[in-house]
C-alpha positions as CSV (number, residue, x, y, z in Angstrom):
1,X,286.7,198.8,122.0
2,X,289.5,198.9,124.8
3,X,292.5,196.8,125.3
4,X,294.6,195.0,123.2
5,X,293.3,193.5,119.9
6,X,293.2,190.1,119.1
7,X,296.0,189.0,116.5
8,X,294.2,188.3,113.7
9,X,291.7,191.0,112.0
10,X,288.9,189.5,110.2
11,X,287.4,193.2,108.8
12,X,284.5,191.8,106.6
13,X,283.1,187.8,107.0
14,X,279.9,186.6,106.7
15,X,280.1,183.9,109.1
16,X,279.9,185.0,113.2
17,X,282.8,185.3,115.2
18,X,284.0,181.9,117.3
19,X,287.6,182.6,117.7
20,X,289.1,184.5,120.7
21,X,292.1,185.1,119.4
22,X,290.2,187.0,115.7
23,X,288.7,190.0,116.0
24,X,286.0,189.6,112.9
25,X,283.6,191.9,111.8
26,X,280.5,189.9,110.9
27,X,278.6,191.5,107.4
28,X,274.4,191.7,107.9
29,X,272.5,193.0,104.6
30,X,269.2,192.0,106.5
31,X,267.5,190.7,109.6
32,X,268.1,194.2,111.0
33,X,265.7,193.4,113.6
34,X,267.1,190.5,115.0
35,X,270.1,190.3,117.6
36,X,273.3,189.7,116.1
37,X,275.5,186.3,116.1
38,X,278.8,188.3,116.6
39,X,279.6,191.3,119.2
40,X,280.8,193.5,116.2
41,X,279.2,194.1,112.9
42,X,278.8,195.6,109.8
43,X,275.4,196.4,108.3
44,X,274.5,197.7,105.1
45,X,272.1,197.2,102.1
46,X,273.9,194.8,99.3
47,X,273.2,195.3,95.9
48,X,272.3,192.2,95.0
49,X,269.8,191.8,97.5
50,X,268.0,195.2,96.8
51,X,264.5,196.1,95.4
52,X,262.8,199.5,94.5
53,X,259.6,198.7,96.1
54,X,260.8,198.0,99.7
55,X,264.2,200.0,99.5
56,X,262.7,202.6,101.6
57,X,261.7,200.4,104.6
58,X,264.9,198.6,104.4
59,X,266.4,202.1,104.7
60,X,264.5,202.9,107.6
61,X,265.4,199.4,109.0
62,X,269.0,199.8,108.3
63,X,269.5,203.6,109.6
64,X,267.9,202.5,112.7
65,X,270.3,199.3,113.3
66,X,273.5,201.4,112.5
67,X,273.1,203.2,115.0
68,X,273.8,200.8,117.6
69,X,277.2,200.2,119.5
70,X,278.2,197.2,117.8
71,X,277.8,197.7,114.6
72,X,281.0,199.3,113.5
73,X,280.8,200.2,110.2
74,X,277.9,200.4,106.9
75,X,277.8,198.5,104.2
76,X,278.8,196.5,102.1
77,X,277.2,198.7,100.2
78,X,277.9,199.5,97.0
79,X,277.6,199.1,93.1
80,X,277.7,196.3,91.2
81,X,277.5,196.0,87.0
82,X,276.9,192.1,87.2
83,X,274.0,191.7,89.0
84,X,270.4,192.2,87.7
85,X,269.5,195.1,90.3
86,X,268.2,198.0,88.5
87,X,271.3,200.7,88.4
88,X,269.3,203.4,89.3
89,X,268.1,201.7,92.4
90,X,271.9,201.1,93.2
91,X,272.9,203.8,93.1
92,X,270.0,205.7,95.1
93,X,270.7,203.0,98.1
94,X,274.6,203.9,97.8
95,X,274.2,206.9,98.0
96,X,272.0,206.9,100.6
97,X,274.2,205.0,102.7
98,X,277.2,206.7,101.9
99,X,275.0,209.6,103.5
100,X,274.0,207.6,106.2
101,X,278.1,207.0,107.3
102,X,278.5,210.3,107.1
103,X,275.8,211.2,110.1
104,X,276.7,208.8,112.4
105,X,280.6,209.2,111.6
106,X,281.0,205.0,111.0
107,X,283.5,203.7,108.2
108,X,282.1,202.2,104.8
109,X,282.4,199.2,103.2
110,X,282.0,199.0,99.5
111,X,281.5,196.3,97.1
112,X,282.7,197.2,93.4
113,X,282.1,194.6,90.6
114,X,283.2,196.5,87.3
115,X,282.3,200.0,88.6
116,X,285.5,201.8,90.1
117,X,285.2,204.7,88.5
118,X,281.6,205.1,89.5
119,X,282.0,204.2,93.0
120,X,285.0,206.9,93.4
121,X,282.7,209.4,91.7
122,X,279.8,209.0,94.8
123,X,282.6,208.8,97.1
124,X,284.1,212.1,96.2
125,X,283.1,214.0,99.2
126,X,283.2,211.3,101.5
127,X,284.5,212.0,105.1
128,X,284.6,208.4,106.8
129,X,287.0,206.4,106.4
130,X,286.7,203.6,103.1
131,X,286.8,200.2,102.4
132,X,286.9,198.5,98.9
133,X,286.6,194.7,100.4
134,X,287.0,192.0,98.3
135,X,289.7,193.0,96.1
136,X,290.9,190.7,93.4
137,X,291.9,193.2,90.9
138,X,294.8,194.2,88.2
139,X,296.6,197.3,89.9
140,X,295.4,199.3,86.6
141,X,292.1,199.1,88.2
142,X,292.7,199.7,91.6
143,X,295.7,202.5,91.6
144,X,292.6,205.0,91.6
145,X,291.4,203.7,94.7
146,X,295.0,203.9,96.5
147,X,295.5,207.0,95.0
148,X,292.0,208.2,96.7
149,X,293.7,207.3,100.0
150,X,291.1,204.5,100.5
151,X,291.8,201.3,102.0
152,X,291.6,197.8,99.8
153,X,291.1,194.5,101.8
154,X,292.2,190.7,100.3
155,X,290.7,187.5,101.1
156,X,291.1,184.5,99.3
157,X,292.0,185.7,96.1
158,X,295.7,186.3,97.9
159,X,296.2,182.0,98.9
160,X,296.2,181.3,94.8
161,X,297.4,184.8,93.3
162,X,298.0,185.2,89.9
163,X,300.5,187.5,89.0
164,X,298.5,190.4,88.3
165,X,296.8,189.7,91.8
166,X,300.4,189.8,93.2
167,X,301.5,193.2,91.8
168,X,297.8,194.9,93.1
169,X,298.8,193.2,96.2
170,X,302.4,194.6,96.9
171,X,301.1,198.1,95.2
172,X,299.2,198.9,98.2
173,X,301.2,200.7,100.9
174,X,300.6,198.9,104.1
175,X,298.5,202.0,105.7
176,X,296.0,201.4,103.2
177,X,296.2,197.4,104.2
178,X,293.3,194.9,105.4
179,X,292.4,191.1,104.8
180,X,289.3,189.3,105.4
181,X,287.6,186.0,104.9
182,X,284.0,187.3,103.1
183,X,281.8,184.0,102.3
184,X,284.4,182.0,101.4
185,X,285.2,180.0,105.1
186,X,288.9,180.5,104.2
187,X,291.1,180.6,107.8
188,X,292.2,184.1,108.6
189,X,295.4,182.8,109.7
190,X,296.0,181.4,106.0
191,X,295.3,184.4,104.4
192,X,297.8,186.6,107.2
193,X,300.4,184.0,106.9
194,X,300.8,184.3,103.3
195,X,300.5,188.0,102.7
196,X,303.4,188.5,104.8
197,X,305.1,186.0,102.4
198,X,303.8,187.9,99.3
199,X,305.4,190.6,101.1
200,X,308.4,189.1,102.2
201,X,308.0,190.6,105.7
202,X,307.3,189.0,109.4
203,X,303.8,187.9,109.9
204,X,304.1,190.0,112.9
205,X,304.7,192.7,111.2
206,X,301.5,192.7,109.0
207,X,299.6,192.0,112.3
208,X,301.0,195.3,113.8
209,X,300.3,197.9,111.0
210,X,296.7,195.8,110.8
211,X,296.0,196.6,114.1
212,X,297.2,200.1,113.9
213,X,294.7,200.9,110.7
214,X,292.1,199.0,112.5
215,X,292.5,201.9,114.7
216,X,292.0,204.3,112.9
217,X,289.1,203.0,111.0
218,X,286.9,201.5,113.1
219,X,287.2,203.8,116.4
């Protein structure tokens, strides 16, 4: 990626890219084979959608997907304590993928539902950069993962905080900072405009450091 970046940073949507002026990241947990809606992507094996008898082709699938151009980061990937996946199986896939990140040097994205801790402990060793996506946390759950260093991304939880959404939100230190849209078809735009009001700085000023940890994440 050369040049300026677009204003807006979309870094995790599942819906492809249509906007010139947002740079998004489109999310694929299958159809590895086919061609992508979106120039950039993420790819990774979600845990709701995994199963112990084909986790080992969709492994193969995936590590041979990631490794083209445009697909800028792995995951989501992840563990998750609400969905019926067998835990085991989760956490063999996560850890393969954390693995996988670490070969071909590309960020992660995690999804954590109830299991912080247990995420932090695979990523202990990590390398790559991180990203907990989805965020919609009290800050007594995610302080570990800013004091990891990780970064935490907010959708649409931010456009009808409650308060303990708004202290997580103004806990993280802006280096640590991204937003995204996920499923929900919220407007990037909405979700920029009002973080910089939750922070009480200028929009642009979100957009900036944005860009600059987009940088460093996803080279």
């Amino acid at each position: 990626m050369n040049g300026q970046l677009p204003m807006f940073l979309d870094i995790h949507t599942h819906h492809p890219a249509s906007d010139q002026d947002v740079l998004a990241i489109e999310n694929r947990h299958g159809g590895f084979g086919d061609a992508a809606a979106s120039r950039y992507v993420s790819a990774g094996l979600h845990p709701w959608y995994i199963r112990p008898e084909t986790l080992s082709d969709d492994l193969g699938a995936l590590r041979k997907y990631a490794t083209q151009h445009g697909v800028l980061a792995i995951g989501e990937c992840g563990l998750d304590k609400l969905t019926k996946t067998d835990w085991h199986t989760q956490c063999l896939a996560f850890e393969w993928q954390i693995a996988l990140a670490e070969e071909l040097e590309k960020p992660l994205i995690v999804h954590c539902v109830k299991a912080f801790e247990e995420c932090l402990a695979f990523l202990k060793q990590t390398g790559v950069p991180v990203v907990f996506h989805g965020i919609n946390n009290r800050l007594s759950v995610t302080r570990p993962v800013i004091d990891a260093g990780y970064f935490l991304s907010f959708g649409k939880a931010l456009l009808h905080p409650n308060d303990a959404i708004t202290q997580a939100f103004r806990a993280v230190p802006m280096e640590q900072l991204f937003l995204e849209t996920d499923d929900t078809g919220a407007d990037i735009r909405e979700i920029y405009k009002t973080a910089a009001q939750l922070r009480n700085i200028p929009e642009k000023e979100i957009a900036l450091q944005l860009e600059t940890n987009f940088g460093k994440v996803f080279k």
